[in-house]
MARLUM-407949 format. One record per residue (C-alpha): residue number from 1; residue in one letter; x, y, z. Coordinates in nm, 2 decimals. Each point is the difference from the previous one (the first is absolute). Example, Ala and Ser with C-alpha at 12.3 -4.5 7.8 and 13.67 -1.06 7.14 Angstrom:
# residues 2
<pt i="1" aa="A" px="1.23" py="-0.45" pz="0.78"/>
<pt i="2" aa="S" px="0.14" py="0.34" pz="-0.07"/>
This chain:
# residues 202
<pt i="1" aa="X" px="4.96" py="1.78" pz="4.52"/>
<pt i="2" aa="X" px="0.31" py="0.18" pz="-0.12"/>
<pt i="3" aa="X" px="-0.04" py="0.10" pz="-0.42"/>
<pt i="4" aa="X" px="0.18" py="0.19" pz="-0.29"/>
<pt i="5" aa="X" px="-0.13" py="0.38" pz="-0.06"/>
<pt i="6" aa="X" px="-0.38" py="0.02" pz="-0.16"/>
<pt i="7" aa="X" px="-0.06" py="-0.14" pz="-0.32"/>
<pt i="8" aa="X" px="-0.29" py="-0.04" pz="-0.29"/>
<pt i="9" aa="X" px="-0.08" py="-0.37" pz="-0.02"/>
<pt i="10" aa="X" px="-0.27" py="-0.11" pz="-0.24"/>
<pt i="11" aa="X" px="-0.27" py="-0.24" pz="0.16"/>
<pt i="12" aa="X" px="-0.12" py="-0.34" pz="-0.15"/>
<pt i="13" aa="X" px="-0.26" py="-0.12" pz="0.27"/>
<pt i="14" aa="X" px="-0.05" py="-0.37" pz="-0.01"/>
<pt i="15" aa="X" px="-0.20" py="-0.24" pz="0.17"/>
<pt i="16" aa="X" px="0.20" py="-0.27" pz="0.20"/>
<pt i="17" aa="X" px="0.30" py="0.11" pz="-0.14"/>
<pt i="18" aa="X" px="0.31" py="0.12" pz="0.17"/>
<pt i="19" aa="X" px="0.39" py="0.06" pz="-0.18"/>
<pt i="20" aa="X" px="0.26" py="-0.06" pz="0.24"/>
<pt i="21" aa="X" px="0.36" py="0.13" pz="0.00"/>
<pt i="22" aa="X" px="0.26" py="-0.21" pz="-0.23"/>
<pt i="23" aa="X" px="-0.29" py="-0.18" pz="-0.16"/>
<pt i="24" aa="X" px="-0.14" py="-0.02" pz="-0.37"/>
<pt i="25" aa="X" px="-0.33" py="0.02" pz="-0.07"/>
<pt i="26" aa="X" px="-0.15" py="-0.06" pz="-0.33"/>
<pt i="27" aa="X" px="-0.33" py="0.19" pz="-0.13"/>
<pt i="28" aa="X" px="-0.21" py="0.02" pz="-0.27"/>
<pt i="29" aa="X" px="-0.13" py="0.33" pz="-0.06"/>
<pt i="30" aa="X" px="-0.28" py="0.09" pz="-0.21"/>
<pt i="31" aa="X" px="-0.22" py="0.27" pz="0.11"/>
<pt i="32" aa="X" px="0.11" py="0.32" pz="-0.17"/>
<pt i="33" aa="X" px="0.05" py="0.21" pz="0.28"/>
<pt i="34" aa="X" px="0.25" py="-0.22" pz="0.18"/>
<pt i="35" aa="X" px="0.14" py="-0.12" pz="-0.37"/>
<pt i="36" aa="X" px="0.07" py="0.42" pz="0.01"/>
<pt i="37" aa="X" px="0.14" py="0.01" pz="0.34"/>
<pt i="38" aa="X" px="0.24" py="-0.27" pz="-0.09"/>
<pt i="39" aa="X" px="0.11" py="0.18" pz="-0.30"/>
<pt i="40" aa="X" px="0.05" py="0.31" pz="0.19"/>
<pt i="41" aa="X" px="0.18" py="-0.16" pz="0.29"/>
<pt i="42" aa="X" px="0.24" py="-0.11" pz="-0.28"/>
<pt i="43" aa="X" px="0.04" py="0.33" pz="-0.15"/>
<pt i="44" aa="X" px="0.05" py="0.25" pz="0.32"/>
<pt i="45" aa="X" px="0.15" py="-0.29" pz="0.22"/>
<pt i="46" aa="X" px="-0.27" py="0.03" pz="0.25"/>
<pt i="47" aa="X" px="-0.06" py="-0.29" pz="0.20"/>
<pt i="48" aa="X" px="-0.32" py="-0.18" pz="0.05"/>
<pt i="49" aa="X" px="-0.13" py="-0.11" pz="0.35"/>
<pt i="50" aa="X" px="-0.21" py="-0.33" pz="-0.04"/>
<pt i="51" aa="X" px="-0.24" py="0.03" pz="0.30"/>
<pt i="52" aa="X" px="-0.13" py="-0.25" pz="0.22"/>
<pt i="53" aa="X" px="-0.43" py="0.04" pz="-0.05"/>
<pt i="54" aa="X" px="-0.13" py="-0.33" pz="0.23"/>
<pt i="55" aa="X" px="-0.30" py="-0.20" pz="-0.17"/>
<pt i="56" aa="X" px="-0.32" py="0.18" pz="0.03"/>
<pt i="57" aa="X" px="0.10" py="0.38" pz="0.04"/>
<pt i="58" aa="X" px="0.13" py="0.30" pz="-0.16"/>
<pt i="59" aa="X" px="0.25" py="0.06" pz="0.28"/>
<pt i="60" aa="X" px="0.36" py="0.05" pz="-0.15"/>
<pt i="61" aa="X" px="0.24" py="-0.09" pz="0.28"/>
<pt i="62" aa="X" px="0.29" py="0.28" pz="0.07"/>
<pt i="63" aa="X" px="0.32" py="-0.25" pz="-0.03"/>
<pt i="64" aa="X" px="0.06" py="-0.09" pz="-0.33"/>
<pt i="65" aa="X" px="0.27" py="-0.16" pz="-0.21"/>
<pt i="66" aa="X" px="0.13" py="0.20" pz="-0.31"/>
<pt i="67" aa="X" px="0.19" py="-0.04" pz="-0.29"/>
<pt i="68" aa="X" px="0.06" py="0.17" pz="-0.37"/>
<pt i="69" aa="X" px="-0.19" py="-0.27" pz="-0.23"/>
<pt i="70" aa="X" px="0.22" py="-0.22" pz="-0.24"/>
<pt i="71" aa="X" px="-0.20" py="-0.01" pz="-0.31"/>
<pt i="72" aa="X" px="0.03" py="-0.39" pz="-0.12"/>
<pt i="73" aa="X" px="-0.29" py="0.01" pz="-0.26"/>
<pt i="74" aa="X" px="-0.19" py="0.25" pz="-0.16"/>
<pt i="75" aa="X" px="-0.30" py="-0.15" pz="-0.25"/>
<pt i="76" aa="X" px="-0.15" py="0.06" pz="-0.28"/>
<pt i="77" aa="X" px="-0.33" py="0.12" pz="0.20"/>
<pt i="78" aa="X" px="0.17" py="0.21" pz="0.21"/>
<pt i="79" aa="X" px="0.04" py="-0.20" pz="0.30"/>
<pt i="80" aa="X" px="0.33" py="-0.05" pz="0.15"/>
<pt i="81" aa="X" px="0.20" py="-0.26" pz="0.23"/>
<pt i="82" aa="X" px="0.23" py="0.12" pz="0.23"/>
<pt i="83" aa="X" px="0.23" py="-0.06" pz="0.26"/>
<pt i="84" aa="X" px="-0.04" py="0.16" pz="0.34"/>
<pt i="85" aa="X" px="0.35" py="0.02" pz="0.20"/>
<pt i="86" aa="X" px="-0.03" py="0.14" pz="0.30"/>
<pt i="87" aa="X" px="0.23" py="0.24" pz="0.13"/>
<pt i="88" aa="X" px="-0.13" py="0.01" pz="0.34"/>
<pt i="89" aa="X" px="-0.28" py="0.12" pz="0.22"/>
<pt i="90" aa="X" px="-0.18" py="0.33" pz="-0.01"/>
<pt i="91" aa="X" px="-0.20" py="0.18" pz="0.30"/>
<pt i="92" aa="X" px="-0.26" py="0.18" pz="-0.20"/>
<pt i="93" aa="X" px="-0.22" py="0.30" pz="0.11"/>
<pt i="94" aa="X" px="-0.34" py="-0.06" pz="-0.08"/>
<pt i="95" aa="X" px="-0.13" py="0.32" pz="0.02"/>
<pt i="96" aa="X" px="0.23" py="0.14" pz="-0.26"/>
<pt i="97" aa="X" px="-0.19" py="-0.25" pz="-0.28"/>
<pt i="98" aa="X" px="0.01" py="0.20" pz="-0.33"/>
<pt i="99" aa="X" px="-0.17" py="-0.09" pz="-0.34"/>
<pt i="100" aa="X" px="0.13" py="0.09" pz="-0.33"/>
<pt i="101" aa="X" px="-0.20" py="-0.08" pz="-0.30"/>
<pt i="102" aa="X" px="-0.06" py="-0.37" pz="0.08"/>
<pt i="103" aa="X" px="0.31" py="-0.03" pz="0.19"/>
<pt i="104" aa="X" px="0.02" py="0.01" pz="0.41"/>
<pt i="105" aa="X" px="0.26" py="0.09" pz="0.18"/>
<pt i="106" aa="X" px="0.15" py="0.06" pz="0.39"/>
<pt i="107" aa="X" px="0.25" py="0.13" pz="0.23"/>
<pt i="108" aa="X" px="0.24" py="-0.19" pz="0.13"/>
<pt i="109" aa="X" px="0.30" py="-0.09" pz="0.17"/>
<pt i="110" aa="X" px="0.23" py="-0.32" pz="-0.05"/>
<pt i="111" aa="X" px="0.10" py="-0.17" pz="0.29"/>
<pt i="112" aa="X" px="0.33" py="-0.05" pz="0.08"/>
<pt i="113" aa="X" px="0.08" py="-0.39" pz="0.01"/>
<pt i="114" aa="X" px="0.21" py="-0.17" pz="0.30"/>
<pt i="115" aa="X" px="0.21" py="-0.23" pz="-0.16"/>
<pt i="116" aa="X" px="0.15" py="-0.20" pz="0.36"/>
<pt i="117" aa="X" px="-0.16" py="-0.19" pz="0.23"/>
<pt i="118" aa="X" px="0.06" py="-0.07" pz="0.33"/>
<pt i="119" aa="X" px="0.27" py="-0.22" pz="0.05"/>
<pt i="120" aa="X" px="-0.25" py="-0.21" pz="0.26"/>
<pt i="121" aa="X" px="-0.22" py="-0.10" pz="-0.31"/>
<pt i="122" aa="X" px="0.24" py="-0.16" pz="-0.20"/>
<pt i="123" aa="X" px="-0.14" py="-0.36" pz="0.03"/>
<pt i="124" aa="X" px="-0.38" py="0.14" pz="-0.04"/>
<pt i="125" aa="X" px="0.17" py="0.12" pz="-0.33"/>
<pt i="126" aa="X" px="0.13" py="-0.26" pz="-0.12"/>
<pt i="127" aa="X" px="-0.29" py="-0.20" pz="0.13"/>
<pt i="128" aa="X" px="-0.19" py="0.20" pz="-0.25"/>
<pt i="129" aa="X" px="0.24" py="-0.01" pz="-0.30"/>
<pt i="130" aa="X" px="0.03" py="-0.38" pz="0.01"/>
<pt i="131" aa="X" px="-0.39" py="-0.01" pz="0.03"/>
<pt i="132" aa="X" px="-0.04" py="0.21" pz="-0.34"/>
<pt i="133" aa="X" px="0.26" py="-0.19" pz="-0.18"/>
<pt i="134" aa="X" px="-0.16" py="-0.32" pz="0.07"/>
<pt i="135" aa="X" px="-0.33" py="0.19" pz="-0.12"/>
<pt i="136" aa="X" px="0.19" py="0.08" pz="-0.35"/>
<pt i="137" aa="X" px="0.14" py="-0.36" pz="-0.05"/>
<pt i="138" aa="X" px="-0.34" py="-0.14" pz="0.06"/>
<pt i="139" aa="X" px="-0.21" py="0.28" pz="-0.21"/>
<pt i="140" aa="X" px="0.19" py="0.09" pz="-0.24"/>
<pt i="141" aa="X" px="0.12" py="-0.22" pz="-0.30"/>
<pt i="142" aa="X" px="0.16" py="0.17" pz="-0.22"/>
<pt i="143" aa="X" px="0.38" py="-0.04" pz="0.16"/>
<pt i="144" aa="X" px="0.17" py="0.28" pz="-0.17"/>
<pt i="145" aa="X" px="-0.25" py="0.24" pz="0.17"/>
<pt i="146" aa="X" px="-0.02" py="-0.16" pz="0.29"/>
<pt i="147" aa="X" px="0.37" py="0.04" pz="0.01"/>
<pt i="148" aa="X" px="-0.01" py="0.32" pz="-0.08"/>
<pt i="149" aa="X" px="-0.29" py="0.11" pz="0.23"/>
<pt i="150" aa="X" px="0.22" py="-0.13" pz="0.28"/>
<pt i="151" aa="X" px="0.34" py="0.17" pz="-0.07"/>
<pt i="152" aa="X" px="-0.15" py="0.28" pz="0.02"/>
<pt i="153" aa="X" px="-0.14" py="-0.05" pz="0.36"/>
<pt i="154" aa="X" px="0.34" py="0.18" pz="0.13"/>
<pt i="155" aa="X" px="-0.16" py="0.13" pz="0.33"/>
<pt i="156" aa="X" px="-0.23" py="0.03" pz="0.27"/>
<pt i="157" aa="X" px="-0.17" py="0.33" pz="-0.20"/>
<pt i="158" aa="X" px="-0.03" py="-0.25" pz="-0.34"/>
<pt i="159" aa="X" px="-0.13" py="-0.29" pz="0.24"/>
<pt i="160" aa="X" px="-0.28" py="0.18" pz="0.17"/>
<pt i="161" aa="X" px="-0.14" py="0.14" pz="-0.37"/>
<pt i="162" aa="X" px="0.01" py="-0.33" pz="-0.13"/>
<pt i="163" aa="X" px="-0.14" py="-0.17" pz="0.33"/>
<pt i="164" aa="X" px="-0.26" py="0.20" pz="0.01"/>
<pt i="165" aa="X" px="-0.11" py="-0.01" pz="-0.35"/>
<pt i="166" aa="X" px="-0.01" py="-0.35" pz="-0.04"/>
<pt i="167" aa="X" px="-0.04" py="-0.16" pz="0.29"/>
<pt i="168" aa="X" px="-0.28" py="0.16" pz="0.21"/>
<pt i="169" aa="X" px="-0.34" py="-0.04" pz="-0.22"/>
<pt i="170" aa="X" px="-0.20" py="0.28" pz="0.27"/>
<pt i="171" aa="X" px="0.02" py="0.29" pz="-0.22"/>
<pt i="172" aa="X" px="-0.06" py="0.21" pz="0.40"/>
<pt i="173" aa="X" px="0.28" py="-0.19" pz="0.07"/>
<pt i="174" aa="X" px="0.22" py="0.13" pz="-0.21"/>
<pt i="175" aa="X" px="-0.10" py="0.37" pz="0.06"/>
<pt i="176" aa="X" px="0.11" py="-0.07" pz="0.34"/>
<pt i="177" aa="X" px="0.34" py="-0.12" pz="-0.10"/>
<pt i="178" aa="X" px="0.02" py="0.36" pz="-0.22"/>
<pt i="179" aa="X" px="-0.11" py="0.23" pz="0.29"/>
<pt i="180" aa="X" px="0.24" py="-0.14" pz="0.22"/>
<pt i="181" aa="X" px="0.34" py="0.25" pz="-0.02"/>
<pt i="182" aa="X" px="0.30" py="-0.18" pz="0.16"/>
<pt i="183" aa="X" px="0.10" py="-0.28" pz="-0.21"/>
<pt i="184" aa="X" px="0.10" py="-0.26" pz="0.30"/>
<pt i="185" aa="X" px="-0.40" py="0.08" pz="0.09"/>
<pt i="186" aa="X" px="-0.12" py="-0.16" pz="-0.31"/>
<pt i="187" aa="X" px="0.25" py="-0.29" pz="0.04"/>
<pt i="188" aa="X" px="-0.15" py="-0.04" pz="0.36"/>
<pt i="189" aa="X" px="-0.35" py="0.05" pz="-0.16"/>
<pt i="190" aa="X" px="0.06" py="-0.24" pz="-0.28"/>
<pt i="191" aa="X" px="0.20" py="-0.23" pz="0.25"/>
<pt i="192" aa="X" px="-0.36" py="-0.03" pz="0.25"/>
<pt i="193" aa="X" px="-0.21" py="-0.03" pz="-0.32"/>
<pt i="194" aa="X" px="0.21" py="-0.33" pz="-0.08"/>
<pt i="195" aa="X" px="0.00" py="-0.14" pz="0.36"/>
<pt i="196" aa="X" px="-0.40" py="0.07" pz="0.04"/>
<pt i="197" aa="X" px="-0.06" py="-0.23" pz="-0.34"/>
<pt i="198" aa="X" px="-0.19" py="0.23" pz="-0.17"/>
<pt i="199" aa="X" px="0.21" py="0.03" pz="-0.32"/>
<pt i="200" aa="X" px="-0.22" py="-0.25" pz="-0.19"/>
<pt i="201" aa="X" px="0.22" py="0.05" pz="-0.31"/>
<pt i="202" aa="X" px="0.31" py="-0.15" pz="0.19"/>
């Protein structure tokens, strides 16, 4: 995987939870030490990763999404609501892990994002844009977001994210679709997973 020069990325592990590229993620945030890391991400403009942690482990997972947190809320207890939009992926060293006060933190490069794909997947593309519309129409009532939500699904890159995030309930699953570094891979990936049946959220 080709990346950007070493970075600092902050790390928010989370079980079965994975931020993909050009999606939105809300949170609500109310331990101290992330409720910290989110106001110093905001401060010094240093991302945070959210890493992938599968049910039943400790194990924080190398490929992460990232983003700077948009803060949406901020109570009168302390605890916050933001909005996580994520800039992209991030290849993390996990033997750089650092911990400051109560906050964590890694080493890390971003990874540089294809934004074609082959010209030979067009139709499994478009096979899997018209699939995720359809989702939106059916699951999502509001209109004026649903309208919005699909205007901005303006390429393969914002496809795949959304794709991923919504339609394939395996949390593994979706890891898979985030390791994977050529972006006409995950539209073949995401293209089997459709044929096979096993996107029960279809």
């Amino acid at each position: 995987m080709s990346g950007a020069s070493e970075q600092v990325f902050y790390i928010l592990p989370l079980t079965n939870m994975n931020l993909f590229p050009h999606t939105t993620k809300p949170l609500n945030i109310f331990e101290a030490r992330y409720i910290e890391m989110v106001n110093k991400s905001v401060e010094e403009g240093i991302p945070i990763a959210m890493c992938f942690v599968p049910e039943g482990t400790q194990e924080i997972r190398p490929i992460a999404g990232y983003a700077i947190p948009q803060i949406i809320e901020r109570r009168l207890d302390g605890t916050l609501l933001v909005f996580m939009a994520c800039k992209g992926r991030a290849l993390l060293d996990l033997n750089s892990i650092q911990t400051e006060g109560l906050i964590s933190s890694m080493k890390g490069k971003a990874i540089v994002e294809e934004g074609q794909i082959e010209d030979s997947l067009r139709p499994q593309y478009l096979l899997l844009s018209e699939v995720l519309v359809r989702w939106l129409v059916r699951h999502v009532a509001d209109v004026e977001q649903r309208d919005l939500f699909i205007s901005n699904l303006t390429g393969p890159k914002e496809v795949v994210g959304a794709f991923a995030a919504y339609l394939i309930y395996d949390y593994d699953l979706q890891y898979e679709v985030i390791e994977i570094p050529s972006l006409s891979d995950q539209i073949r990936f995401l293209y089997r997973l459709l044929e096979s049946g096993k996107l029960t959220n279809v």
